[in-house]
C-alpha positions in Angstrom: 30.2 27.3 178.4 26.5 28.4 178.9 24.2 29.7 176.0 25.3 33.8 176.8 29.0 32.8 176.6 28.6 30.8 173.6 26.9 33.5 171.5 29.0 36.4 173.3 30.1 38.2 170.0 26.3 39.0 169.7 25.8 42.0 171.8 22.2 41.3 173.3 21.3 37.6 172.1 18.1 36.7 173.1 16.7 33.2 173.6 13.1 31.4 173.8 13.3 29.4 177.2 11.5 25.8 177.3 11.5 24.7 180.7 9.8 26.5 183.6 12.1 24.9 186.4 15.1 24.8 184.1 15.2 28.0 182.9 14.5 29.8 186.2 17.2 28.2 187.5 19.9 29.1 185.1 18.7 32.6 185.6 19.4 32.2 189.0 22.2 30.6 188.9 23.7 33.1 186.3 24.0 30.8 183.4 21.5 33.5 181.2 21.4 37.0 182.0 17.9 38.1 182.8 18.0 40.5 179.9 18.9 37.7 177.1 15.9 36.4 177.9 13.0 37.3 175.7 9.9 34.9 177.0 10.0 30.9 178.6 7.3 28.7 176.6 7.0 26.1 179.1 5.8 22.8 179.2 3.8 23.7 182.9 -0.2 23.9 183.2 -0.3 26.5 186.2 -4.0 28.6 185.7 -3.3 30.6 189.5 -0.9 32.2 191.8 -1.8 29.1 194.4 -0.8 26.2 191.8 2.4 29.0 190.9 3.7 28.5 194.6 2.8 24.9 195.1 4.6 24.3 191.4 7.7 25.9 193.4 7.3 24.2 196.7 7.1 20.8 194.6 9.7 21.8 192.4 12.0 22.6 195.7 12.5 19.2 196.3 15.1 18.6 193.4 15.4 21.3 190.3 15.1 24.6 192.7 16.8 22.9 195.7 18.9 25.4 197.7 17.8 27.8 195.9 15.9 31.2 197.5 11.9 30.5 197.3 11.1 34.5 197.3 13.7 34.7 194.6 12.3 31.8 192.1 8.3 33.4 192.7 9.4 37.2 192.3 12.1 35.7 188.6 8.4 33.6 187.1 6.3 36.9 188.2 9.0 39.0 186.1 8.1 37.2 183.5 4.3 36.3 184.1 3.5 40.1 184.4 5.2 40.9 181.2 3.3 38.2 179.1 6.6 36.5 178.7 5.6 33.5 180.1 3.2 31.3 177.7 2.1 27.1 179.2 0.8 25.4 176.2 -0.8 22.6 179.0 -3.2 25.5 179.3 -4.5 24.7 176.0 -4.6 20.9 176.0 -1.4 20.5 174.1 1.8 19.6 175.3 5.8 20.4 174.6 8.9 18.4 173.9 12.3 19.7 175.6 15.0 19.5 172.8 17.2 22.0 174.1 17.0 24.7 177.3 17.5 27.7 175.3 16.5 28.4 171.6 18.2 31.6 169.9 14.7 33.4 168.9 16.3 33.4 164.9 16.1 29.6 165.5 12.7 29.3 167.1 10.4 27.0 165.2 7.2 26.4 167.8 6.6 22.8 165.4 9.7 21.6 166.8 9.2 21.8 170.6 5.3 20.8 170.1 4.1 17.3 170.6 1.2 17.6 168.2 -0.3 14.5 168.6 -0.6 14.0 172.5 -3.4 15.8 173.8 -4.1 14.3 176.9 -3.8 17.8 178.9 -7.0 19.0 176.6 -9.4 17.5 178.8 -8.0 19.5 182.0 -7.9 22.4 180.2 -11.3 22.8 179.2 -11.7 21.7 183.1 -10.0 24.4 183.9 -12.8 26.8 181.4 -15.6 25.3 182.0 -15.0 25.4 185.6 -14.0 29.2 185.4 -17.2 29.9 183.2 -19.5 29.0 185.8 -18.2 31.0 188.2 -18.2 34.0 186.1 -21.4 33.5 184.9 -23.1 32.7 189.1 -20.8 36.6 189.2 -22.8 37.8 186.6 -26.2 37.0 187.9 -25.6 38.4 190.9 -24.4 41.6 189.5 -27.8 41.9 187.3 -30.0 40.9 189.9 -28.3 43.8 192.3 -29.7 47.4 192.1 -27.3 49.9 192.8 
């Protein structure tokens, strides 16, 4: 019995996804409607669209085999796009999988966060610093330009 089935006497449960791969493939496989779905906190560090689709392409290999590439990009955009998608790798911090699907009146971020590992901090502020330089080169060029 998946997660929907096993709450089924609630008319719209909604769950708190922890695993990018994982959870897009249930969706796709039909073991959680779409609509239960309320965001995936995943354990990824993906900053651009060309790290989403090589994430997928890696990912084909084994969790998303056989499944429709078009299909897995256009389900993480769905979510992406509506700010329902959050990657605390981003931030330097990391996540612990416990379970695939939290009911949102049982979500607890503490319990799926590995507060003491940081390891993914130093890539993150990578990731900043290497994006503030280029915003700032963008600047300068914009103030030096008369329009």
């Amino acid at each position: 019995m998946n997660a929907a089935e096993t709450h089924a006497h609630n008319k719209s449960p909604r769950y708190i996804g922890n695993s990018f791969g994982g959870c897009i493939k249930a969706i796709i496989k039909g073991d959680m409607p779409l609509e239960h779905v309320e965001r995936i906190e995943c354990g990824t560090s993906i900053p651009s669209f060309e790290a989403l689709r090589k994430v997928i392409d890696d990912y084909s290999e084994y969790t998303f085999e056989g499944l429709d590439k078009s299909l897995i990009l256009e389900v993480a955009e769905y979510f992406l796009f509506r700010g329902k998608f959050s990657q605390c790798r981003l931030d330097g911090n990391s996540k612990i999988l416990k379970e695939l699907w939290t009911p949102v009146s049982d979500w607890n971020p503490k319990d799926h966060m590995d507060e003491n590992d940081y390891h993914d901090q130093e890539r993150a502020d990578e990731f900043v610093s290497r994006l503030n330089k280029k915003l700032a080169a963008q600047q300068e060029l914009l103030t030096t330009k008369v329009y």
